[in-house]
C-alpha positions as CSV (number, residue, x, y, z in Angstrom):
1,X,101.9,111.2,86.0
2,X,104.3,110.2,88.7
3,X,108.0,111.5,89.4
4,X,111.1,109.6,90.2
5,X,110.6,107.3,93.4
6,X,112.9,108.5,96.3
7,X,115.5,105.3,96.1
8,X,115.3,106.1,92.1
9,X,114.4,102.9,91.1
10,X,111.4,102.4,88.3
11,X,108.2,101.7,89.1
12,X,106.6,98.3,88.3
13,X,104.4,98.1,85.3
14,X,101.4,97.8,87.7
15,X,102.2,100.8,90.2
16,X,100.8,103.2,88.4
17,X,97.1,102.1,88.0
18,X,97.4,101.2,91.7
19,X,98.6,104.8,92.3
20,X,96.1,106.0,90.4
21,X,93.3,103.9,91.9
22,X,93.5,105.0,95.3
23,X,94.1,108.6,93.8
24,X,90.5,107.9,92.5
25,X,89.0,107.0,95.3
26,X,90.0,109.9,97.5
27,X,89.0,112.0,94.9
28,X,85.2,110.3,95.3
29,X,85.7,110.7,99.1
30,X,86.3,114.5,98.6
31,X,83.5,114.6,96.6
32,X,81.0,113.2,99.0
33,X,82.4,115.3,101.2
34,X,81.9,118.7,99.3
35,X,78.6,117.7,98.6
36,X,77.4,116.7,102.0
37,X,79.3,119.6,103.8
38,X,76.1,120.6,105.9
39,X,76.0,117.0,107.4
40,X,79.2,114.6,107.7
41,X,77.2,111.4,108.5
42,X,78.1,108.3,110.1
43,X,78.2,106.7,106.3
44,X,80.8,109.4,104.9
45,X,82.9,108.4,107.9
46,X,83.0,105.1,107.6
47,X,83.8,105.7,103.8
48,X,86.9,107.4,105.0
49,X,87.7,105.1,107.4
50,X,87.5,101.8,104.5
51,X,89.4,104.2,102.0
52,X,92.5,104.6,104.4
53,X,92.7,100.9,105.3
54,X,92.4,100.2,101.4
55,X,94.9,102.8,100.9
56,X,97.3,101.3,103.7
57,X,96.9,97.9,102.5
58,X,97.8,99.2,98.8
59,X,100.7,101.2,100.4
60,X,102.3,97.6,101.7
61,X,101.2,95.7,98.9
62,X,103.2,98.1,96.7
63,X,105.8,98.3,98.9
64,X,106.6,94.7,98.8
65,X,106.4,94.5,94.8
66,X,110.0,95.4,94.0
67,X,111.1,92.3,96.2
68,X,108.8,90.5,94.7
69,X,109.5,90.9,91.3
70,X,113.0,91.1,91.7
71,X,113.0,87.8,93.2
72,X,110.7,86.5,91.0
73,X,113.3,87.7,88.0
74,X,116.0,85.9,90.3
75,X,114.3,82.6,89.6
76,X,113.4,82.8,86.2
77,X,117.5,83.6,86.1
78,X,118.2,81.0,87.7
79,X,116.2,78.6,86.3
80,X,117.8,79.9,82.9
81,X,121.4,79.3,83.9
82,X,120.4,75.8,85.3
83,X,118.6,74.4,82.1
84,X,121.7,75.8,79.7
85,X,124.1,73.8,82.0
86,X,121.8,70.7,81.3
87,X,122.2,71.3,77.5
């Protein structure tokens, strides 16, 4: 479904449904869009307008996972190392 992120490292196992999700939802907003070619209303707009600021706020979100996890793997590392030195 997706290719090979441009700094080559793997997608987190949660990336893709969010991906996919916001794929979704423009796909819907297309829709409407197609179907009520005629007339753009006020409500398609504002559709638009909450799908970008859903799809920005899933852009940073995702863009801060890596870290996230990676630190999150740091600590469970950590915590590891420190409870074998105990034993």
């Amino acid at each position: 479904m997706l290719g090979q992120k441009v700094n080559g490292e793997p997608y987190a196992p949660d990336e893709p449904a969010a991906i996919a999700q916001v794929a979704h939802g423009i796909g819907i907003a297309i829709d409407l869009l197609g179907a009520k070619k005629a007339s753009v209303s006020g409500e398609i707009l504002e559709s638009l307008r909450s799908l970008q600021t859903t799809s920005l706020a899933a852009n940073e979100a995702l863009g801060k996972l890596p870290d996230a996890v990676a630190e999150r793997l740091r600590g469970s590392s950590a915590e590891e190392k420190s409870s074998r030195e105990r034993a």
